[in-house]
Backbone as numpy.savetxt, mean C-alpha at the origin, in Angstrom:
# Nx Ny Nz CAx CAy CAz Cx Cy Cz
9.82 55.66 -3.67 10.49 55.20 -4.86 10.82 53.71 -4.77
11.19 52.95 -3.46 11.50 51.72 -3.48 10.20 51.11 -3.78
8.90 51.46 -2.97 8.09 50.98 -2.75 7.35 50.18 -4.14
7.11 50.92 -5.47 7.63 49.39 -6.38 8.44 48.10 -6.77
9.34 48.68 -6.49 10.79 48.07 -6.81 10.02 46.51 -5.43
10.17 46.86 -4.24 9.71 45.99 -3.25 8.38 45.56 -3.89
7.15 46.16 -3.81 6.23 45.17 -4.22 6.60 44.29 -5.57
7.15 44.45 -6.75 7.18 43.54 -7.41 8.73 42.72 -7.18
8.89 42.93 -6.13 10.01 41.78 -5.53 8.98 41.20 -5.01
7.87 41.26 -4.05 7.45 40.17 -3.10 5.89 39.57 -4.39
5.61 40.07 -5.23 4.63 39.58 -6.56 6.09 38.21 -7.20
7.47 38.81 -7.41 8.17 37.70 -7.52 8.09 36.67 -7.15
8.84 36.62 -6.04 8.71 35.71 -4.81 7.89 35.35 -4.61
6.24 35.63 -4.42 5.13 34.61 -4.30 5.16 34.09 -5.51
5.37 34.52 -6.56 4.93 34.01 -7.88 5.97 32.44 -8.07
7.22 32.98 -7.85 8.31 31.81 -7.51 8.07 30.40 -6.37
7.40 30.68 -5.23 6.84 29.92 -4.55 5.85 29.49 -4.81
5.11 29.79 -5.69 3.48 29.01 -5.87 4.50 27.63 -7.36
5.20 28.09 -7.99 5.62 27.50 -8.60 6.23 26.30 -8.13
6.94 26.49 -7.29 7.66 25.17 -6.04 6.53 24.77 -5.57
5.52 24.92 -4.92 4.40 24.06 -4.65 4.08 23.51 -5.44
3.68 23.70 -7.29 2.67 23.12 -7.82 3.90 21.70 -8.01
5.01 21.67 -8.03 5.67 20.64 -8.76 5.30 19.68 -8.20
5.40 19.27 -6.60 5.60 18.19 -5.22 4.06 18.02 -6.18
3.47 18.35 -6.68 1.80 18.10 -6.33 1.53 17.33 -7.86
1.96 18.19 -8.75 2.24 17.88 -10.35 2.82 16.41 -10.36
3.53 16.10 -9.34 4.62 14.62 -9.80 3.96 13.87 -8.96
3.01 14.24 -7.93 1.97 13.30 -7.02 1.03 13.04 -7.99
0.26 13.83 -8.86 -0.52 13.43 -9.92 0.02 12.15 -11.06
1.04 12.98 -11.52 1.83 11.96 -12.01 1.83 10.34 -11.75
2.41 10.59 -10.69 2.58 8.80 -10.22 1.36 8.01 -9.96
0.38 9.06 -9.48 -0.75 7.90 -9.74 -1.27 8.13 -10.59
-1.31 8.94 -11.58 -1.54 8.64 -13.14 -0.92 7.38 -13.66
-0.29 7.19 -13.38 1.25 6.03 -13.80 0.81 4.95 -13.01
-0.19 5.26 -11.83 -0.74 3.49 -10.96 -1.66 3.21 -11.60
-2.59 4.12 -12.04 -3.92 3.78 -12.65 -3.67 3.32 -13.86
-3.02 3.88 -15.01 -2.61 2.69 -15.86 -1.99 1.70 -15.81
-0.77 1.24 -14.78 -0.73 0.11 -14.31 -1.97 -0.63 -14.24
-2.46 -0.15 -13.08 -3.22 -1.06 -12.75 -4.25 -1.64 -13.98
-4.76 -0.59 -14.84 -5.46 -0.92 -15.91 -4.75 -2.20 -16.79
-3.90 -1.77 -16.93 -2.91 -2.63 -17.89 -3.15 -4.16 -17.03
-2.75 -3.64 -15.79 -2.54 -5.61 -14.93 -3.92 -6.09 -14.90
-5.35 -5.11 -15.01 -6.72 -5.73 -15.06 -6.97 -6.17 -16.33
-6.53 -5.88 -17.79 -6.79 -6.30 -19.01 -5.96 -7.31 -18.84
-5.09 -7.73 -18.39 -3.91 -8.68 -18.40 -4.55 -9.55 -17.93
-5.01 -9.77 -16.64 -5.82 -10.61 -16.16 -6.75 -11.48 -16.94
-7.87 -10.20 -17.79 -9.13 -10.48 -17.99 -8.53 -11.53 -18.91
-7.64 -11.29 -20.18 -7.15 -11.76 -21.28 -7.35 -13.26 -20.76
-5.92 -13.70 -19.47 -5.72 -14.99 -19.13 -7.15 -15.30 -18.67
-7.99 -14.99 -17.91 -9.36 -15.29 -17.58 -10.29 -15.86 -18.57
-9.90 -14.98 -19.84 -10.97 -15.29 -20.81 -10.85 -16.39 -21.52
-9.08 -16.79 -21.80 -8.14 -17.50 -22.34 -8.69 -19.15 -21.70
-9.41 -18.94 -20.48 -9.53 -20.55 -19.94 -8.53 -21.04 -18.94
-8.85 -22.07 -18.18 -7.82 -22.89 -17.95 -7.02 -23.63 -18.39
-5.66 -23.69 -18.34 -4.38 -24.17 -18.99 -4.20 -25.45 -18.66
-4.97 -26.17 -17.85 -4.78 -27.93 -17.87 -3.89 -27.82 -16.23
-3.00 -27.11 -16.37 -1.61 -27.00 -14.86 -2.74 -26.76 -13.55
-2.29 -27.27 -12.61 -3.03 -27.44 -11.03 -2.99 -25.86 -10.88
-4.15 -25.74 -10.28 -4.56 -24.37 -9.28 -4.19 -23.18 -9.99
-5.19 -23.76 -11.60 -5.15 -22.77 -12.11 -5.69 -20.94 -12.01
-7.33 -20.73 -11.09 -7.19 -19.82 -10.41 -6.66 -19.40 -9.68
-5.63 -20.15 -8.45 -5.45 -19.47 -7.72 -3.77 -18.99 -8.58
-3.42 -19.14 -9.30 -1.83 -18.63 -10.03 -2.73 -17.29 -10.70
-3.53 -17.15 -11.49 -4.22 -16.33 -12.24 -4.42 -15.01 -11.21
-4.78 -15.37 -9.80 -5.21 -14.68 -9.13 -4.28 -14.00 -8.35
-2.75 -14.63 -8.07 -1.50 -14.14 -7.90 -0.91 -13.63 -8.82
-0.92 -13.58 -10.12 -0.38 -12.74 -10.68 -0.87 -11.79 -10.66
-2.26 -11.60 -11.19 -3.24 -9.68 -10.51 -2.59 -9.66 -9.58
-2.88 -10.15 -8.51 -2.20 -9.14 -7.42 -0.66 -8.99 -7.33
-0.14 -9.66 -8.06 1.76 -9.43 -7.82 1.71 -8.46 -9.15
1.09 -8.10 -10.03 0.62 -6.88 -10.63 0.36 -5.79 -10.65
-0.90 -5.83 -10.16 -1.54 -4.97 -9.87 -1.29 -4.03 -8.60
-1.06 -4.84 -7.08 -0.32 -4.24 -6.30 1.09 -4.01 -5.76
1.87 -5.15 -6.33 3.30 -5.16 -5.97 3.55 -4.20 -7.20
3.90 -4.30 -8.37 4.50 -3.94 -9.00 4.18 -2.32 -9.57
2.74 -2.62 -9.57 2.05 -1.16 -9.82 1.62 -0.17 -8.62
1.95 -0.81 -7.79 2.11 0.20 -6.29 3.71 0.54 -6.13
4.80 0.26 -6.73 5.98 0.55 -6.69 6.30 1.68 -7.77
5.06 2.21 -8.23 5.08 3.13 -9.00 4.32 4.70 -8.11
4.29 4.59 -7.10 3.76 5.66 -6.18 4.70 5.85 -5.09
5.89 5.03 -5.18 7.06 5.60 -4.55 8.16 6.51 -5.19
8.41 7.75 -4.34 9.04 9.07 -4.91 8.66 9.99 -4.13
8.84 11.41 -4.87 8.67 12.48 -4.24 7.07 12.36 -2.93
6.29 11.70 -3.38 5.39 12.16 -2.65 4.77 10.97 -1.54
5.64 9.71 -1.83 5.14 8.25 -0.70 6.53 7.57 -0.77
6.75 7.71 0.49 8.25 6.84 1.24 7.85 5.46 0.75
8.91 4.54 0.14 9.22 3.38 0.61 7.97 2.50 1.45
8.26 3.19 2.63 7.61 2.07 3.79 6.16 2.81 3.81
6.01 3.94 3.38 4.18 4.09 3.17 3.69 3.54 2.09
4.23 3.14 0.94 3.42 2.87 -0.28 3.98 0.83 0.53
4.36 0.38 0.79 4.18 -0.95 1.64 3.37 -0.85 2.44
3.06 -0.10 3.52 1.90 0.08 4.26 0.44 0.21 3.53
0.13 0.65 2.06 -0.12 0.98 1.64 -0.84 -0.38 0.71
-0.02 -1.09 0.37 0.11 -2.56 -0.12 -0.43 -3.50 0.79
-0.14 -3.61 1.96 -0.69 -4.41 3.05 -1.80 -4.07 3.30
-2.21 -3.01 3.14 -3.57 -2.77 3.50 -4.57 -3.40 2.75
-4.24 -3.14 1.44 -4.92 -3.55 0.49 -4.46 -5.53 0.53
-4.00 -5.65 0.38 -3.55 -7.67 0.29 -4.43 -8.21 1.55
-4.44 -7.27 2.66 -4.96 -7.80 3.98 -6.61 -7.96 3.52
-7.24 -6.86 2.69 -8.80 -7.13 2.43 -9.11 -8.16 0.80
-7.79 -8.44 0.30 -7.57 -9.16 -1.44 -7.74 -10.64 -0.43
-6.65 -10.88 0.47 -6.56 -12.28 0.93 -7.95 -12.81 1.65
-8.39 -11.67 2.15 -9.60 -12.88 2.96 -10.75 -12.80 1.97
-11.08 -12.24 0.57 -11.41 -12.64 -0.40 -11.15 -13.82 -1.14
-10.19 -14.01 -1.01 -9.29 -15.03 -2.18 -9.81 -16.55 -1.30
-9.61 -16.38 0.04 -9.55 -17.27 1.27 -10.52 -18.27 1.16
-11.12 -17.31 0.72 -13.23 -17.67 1.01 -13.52 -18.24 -0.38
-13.28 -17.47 -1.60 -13.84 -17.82 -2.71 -12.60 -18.45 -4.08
-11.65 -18.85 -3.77 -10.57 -19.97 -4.56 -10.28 -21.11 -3.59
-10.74 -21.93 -3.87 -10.80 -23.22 -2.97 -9.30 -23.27 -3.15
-8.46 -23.78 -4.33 -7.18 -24.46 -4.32 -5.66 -22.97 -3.42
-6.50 -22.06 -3.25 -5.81 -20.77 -2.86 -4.80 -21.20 -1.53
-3.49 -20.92 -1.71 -2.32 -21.10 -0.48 -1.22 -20.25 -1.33
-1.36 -19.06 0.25 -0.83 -17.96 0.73 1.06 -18.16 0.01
1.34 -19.17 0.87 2.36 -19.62 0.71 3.08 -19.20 -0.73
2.64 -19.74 -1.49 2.82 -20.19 -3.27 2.42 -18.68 -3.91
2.42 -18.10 -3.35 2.26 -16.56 -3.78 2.79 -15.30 -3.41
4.15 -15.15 -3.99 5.35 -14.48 -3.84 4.76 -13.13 -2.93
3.47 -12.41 -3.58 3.45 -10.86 -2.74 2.84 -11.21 -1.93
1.34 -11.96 -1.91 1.19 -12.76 0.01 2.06 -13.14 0.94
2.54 -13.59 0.65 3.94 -14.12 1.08 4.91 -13.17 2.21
5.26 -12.26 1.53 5.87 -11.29 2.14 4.82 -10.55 2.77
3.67 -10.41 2.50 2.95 -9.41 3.11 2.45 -10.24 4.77
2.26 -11.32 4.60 2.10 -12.19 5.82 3.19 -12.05 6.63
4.51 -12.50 6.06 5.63 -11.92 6.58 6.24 -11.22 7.30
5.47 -9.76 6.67 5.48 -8.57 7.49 5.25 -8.39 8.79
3.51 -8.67 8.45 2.55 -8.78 10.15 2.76 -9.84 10.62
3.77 -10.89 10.41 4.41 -11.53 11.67 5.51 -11.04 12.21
6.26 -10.39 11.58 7.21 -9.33 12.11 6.59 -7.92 12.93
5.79 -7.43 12.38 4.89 -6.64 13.04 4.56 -7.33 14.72
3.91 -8.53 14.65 3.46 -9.15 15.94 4.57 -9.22 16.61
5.72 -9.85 16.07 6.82 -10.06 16.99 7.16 -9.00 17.68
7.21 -7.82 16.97 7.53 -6.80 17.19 6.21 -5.84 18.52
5.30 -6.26 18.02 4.30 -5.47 19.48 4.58 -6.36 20.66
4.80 -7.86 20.56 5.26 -8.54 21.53 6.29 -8.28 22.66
7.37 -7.67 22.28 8.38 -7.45 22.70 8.53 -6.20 23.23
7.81 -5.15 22.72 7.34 -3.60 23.04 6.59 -4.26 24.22
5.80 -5.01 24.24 4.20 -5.03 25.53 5.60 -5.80 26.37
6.36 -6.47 26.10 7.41 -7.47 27.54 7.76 -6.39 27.93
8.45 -5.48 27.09 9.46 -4.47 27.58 8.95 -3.32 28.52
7.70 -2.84 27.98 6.83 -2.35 28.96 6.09 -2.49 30.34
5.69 -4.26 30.10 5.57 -4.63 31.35 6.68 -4.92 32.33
7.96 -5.44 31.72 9.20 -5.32 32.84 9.65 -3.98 33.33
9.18 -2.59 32.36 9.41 -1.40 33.33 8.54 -0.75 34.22
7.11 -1.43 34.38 5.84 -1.26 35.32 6.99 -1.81 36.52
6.98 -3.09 36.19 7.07 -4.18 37.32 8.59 -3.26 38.10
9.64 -2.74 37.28 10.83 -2.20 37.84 10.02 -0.42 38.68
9.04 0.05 37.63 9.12 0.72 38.57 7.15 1.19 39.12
7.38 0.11 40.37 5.97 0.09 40.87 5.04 1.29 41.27
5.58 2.37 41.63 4.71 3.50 42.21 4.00 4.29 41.06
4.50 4.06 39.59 4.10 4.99 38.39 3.32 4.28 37.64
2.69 4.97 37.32 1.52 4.86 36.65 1.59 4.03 34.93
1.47 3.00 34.46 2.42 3.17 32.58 0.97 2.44 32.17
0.94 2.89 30.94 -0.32 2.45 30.28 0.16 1.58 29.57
-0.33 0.15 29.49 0.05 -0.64 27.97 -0.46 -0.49 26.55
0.67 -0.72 26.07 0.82 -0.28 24.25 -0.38 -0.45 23.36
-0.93 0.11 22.40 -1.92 -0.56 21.56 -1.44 -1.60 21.31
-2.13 -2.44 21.21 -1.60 -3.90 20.17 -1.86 -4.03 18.65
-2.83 -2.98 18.36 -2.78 -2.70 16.94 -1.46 -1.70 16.52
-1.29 -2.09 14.98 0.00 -1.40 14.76 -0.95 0.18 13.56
-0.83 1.22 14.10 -1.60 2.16 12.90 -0.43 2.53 12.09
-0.92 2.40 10.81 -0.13 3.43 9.78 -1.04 4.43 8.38
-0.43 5.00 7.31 -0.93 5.92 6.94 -1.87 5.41 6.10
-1.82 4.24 5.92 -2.45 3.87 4.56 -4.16 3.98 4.97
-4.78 4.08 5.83 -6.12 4.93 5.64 -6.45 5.76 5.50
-5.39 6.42 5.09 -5.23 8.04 4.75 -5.31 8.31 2.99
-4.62 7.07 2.69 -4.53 6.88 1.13 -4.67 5.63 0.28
-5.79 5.44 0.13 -5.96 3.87 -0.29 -5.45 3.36 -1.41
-4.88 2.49 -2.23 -4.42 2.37 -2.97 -5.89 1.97 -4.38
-6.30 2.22 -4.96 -7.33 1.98 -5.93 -8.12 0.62 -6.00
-9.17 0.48 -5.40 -9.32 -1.00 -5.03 -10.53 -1.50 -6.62
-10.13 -0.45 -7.46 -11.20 -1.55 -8.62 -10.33 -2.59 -9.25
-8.89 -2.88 -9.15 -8.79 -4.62 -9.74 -9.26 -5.23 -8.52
-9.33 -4.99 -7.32 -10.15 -5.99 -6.45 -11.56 -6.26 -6.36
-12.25 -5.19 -7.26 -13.61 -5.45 -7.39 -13.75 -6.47 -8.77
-13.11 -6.02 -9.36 -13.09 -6.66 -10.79 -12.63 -8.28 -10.45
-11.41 -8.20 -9.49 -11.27 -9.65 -9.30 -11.96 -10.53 -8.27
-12.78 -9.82 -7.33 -14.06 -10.77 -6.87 -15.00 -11.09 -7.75
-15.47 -9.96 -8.48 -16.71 -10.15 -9.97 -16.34 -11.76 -10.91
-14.98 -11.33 -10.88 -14.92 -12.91 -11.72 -14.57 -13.85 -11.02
-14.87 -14.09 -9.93 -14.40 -15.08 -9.32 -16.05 -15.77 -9.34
């Protein structure tokens, strides 16, 4: 006699749990639904000023070419933080991408400096903090070899890994913005 009563308790209960799964996944869709039109939006934005000419003002590509990217990835990658990318992964996430935008930009905008470009800027920033930071890990490591001689200690990677090859951030405004370059 229970033995219905129980199976459509546990037909509940799965039915209730598949429901809690789809949401985490539903609002991951979401948000990068919400990057990809960003990003669309910051690539028509672009094209517009692109098409518009140069404005007469110094280093006029390379401002054109900082705003896409303080666009396209700062602002429209701050739209994939939430339920489903921490803070410091959708930045990891950002760097990844600026690290393969900059040595584009490097090569093909002559008047181009890092400096004068608010999300380069910080992203350089970072991986000098990053370096400082493996620096001081590899001292600290080698002063506990040296304290303790009979054991064995392997030194640190010097590369720093994080998730963002796991999840790339959409690299067609970077195709679009080498094409017109």
């Amino acid at each position: 006699m229970l033995r219905p009563y129980l199976l459509l308790l546990t037909i509940l209960l799965m039915c209730r749990g598949a429901l809690s799964i789809r949401i985490p996944r539903d609002a991951c869709d979401q948000s990068r639904g919400d990057f990809g039109a960003c990003t669309h939006l910051a690539y028509n934005a672009y094209k517009a000023a692109f098409e518009a000419g140069d404005d007469g003002k110094p280093d006029w590509m390379a401002r054109k070419a900082c705003n896409y990217m303080t666009a396209a990835v700062e602002e429209c990658g701050n739209k994939l933080v939430g339920e489903c990318n921490s803070e410091q992964e959708v930045t990891d996430m950002k760097d990844h991408q600026l690290k393969g935008i900059l040595m584009q930009l490097q090569t093909s905008v002559q008047e181009w400096d890092s400096e004068k470009c608010p999300a380069v800027k910080a992203h350089i920033d970072r991986m000098k903090g990053e370096a400082v930071a493996e620096v001081t890990v590899a001292k600290q490591n080698a002063a506990e070899s040296e304290a303790m001689p009979n054991e064995t200690i392997e030194a640190p990677m010097a590369a720093v890994t994080s998730g963002a090859e796991s999840f790339s951030i959409s690299l067609g405004f970077v195709a679009a913005l080498v094409m017109a370059l």
